[in-house]
C-alpha positions as CSV (number, residue, x, y, z in Angstrom):
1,X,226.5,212.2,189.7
2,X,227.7,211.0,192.9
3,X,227.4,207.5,194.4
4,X,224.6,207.1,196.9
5,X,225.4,206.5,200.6
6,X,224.2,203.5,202.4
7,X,222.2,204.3,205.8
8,X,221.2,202.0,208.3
9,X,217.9,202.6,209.5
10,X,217.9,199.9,212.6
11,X,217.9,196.1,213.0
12,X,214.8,194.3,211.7
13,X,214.2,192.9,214.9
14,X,213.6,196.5,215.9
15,X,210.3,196.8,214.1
16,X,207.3,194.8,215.5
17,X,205.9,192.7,213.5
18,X,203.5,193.9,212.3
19,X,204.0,197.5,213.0
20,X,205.6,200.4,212.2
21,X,208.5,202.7,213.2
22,X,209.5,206.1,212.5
23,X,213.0,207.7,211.7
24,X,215.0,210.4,209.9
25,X,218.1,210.1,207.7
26,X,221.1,212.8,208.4
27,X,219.9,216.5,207.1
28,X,216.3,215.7,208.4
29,X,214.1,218.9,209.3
30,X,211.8,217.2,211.5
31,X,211.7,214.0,213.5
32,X,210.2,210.9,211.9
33,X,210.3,212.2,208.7
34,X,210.0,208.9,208.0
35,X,208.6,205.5,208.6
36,X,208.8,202.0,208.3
37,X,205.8,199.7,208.3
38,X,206.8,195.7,208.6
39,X,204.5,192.4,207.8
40,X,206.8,189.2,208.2
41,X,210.0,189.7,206.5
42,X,208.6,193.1,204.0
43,X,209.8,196.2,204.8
44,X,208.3,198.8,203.1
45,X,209.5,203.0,203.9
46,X,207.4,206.3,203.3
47,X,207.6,209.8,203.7
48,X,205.2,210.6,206.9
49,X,203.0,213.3,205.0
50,X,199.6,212.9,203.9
51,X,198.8,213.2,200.3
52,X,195.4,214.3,201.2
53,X,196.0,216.5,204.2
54,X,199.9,217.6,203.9
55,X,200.0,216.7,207.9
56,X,202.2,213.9,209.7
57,X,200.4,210.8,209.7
58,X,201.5,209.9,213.7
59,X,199.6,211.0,216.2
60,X,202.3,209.9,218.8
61,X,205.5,208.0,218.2
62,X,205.6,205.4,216.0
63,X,202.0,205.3,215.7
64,X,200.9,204.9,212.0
65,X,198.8,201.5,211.6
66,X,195.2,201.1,212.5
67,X,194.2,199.5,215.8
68,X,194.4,196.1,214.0
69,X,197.6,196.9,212.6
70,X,196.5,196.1,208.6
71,X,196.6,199.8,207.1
72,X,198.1,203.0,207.7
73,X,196.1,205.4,209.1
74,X,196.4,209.5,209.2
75,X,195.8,210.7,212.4
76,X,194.4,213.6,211.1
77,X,191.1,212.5,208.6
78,X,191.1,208.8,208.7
79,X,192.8,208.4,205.2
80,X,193.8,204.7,205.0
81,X,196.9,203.4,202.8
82,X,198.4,200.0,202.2
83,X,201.2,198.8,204.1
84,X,202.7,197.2,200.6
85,X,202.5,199.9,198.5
86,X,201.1,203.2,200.0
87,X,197.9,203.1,197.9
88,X,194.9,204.7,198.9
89,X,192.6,201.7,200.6
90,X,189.9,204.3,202.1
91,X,188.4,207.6,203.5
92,X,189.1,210.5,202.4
93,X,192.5,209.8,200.3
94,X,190.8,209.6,196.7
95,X,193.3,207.4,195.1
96,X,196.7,209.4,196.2
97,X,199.3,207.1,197.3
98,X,202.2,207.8,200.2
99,X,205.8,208.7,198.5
100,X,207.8,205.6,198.9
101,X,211.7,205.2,199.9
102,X,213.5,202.6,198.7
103,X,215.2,200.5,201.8
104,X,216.3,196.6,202.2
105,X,216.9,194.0,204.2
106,X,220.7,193.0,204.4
107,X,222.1,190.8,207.2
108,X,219.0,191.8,209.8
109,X,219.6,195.6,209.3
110,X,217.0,198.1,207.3
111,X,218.7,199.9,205.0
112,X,218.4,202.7,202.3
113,X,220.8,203.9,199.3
114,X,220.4,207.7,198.4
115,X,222.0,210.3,197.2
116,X,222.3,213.7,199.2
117,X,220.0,215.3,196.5
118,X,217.1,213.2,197.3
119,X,216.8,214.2,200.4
């Protein structure tokens, strides 16, 4: 099995705090693909698709938290998921969580390991 690859996401500082950005790694079929949700120094990453709906949870750019920014929020039904851990905190979710990716936090970049096959 082959080695994962390293890719830099963006700079920490890049991400308000809190808030939430999304992105794509190389090989992505749509934009944002992905997002990144940020309290203080955590740095969590999901896949932008609702369990409950199958739809993008951004209704514009980068916009994936509540108005108070303390959940993420679809756009599409309301469904409300931890920033921590993707669980289900509300609506119409009924316990499904958001598929995580593994990233980090090495010298102020946001980083993820994966092999092509994840993808």
């Amino acid at each position: 099995m082959s080695q994962p690859s390293r890719h830099v996401i963006c700079r920490l500082v890049e991400i308000p705090d809190p808030g939430a950005r999304g992105f794509s790694l190389p090989g992505a079929r749509f934009p944002d693909e992905y997002f990144l949700v940020r309290r203080g120094a955590a740095v969590h990453a999901y896949r932008n698709s609702c369990p409950h709906a199958g739809r993008f949870l951004n209704w514009k750019p980068d916009a994936f938290l509540t108005r108070d920014r303390a959940l993420i929020m679809c756009s599409a039904h309301g469904a409300l998921y931890r920033m921590d851990n993707g669980a289900c905190a509300g609506g119409p979710c009924g316990g499904a969580a958001l598929t995580a990716l593994p990233v980090a936090v090495e010298q102020g970049e946001v980083v993820t390991y994966i092999r092509e096959k994840q993808l």
